[in-house]
N, C-alpha and C positions, 0 to 999 in steps of 0.2 A: 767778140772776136774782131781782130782787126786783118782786112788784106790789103796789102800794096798792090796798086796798078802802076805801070808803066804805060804811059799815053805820046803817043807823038803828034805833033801842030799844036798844042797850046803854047801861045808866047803871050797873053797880058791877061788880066783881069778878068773882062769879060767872058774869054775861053776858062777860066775856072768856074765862073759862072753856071755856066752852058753845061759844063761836067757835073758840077757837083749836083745840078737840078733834075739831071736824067738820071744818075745813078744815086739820088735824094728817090725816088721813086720804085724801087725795086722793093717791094714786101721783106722786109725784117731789116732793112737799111736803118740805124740810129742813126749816123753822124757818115759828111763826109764833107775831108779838107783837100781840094786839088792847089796842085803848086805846078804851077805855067814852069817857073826859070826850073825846077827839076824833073821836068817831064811824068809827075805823081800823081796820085789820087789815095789819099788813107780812105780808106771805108769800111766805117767801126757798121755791125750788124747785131745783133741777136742769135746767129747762127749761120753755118760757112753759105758764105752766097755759091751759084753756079756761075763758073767762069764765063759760059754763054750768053746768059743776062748781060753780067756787067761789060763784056766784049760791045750787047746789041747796044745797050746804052750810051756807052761811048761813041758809037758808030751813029747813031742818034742823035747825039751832038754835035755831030761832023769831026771825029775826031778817028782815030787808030789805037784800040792798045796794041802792043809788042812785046 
């Protein structure tokens, strides 16, 4: 299953970094690709995450989703 996140404050690398490593942590998380220049995050799972997790993760890496 794949969900799109909407993140705001990622502009380079590093801050894809930072995302994809908290929400790399969420129990049944497979894959996850953040893109800074489109304010994303694809996060491939095993089964539908809780939007609440991946909101805390976010916020974890100093970021906002929206």
């Amino acid at each position: 299953m794949e969900t799109t996140v909407k993140i705001s404050g990622m502009t380079c690398g590093h801050c894809e970094g930072r995302v994809s490593s908290e929400l790399g942590k969420i129990a049944g998380v497979t894959n996850v690709k953040a893109i800074a220049s489109d304010g994303l995050a694809l996060v491939t799972s095993e089964s539908p995450i809780d939007a609440g997790l991946i909101s805390q993760a976010v916020n974890v890496a100093g970021y906002k989703v929206i």
